[in-house]
Each structure stands twice: as structure tokens, then as C-alpha cells.
C-alpha positions as CSV (number, residue, x, y, z in Angstrom):
1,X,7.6,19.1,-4.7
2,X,10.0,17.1,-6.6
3,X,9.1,14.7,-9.1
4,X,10.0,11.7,-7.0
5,X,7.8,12.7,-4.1
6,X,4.9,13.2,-6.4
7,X,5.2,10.3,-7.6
8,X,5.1,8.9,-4.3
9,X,2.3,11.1,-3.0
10,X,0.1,10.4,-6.2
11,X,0.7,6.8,-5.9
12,X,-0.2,6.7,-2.2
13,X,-3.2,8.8,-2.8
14,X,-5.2,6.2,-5.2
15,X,-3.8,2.7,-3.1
16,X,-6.0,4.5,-0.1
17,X,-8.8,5.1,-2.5
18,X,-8.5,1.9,-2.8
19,X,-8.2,1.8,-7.3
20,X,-4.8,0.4,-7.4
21,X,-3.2,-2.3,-5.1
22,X,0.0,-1.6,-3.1
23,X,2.2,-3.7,-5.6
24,X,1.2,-1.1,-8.4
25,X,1.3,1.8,-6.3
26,X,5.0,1.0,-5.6
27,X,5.5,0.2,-8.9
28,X,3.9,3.8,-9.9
29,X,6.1,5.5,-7.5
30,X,9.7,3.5,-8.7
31,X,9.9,2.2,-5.5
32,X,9.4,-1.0,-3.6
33,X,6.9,-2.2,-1.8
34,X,8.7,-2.2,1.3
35,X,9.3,1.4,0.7
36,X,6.5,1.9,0.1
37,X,4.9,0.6,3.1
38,X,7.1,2.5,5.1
39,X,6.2,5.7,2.8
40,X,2.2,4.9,3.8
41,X,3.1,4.0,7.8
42,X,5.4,7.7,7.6
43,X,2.6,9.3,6.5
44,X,-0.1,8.2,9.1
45,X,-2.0,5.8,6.8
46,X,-3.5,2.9,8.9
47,X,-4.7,-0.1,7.0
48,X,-8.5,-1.8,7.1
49,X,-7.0,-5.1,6.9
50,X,-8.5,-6.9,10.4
51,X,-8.2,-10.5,12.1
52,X,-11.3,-11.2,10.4
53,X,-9.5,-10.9,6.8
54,X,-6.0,-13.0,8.2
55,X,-8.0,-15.3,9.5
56,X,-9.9,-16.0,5.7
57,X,-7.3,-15.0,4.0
58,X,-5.2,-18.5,6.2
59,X,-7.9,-20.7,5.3
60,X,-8.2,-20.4,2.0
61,X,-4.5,-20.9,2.0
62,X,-4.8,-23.9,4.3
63,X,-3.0,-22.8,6.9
């Protein structure tokens, strides 16, 4: 495996474990976050976040 993928792999690997947030994981993998979202969505990760957590998440933010 190269060293990139690792990277990518490891960093994936402890934002589903849920110790780092996705900002760090990219940043732990060199690559954006938009990479890598697409990196977690290519590799069949699906996300806990619900309506439920939009919906709180909007209100605190007045929305």
C-alpha cells in the first residue's frame, strides 16, 4: 500500500471511530475535506448524522 493511501486509510479509520473529526482526518491524510468525503462515501462509509442533528444543529444557528 503506498504511503498516500495509508495515510488515507488510517485517517478514515479513526474519523469512523469517531476520535478525530473529519477536518483533521483530511488534514492527517494531506488531503481536503472534500476529498476526503468522497474518499469515506468511495469506501462505503455512511454517516450517523440524522434530521434530528440538522434540525438542532439550524436552531442553534438560528436558522
Amino acid at each position: 500500500m503506498k504511503l498516500k493511501s495509508f495515510k488515507k486509510q488510517q485517517a478514515a479509520d479513526e474519523y469512523k471511530k469517531g476520535t478525530i473529526i473529519l477536518s483533521k482526518a483530511a488534514d492527517n491524510a494531506d488531503i481536503t475535506i472534500w476529498e476526503m468525503e468522497k474518499f469515506l462515501v468511495d469506501n462505503g462509509y455512511k454517516s450517523d448524522y440524522s434530521i434530528e442533528d440538522l434540525e438542532e444543529e439550524m436552531k442553534i444557528l438560528n436558522l
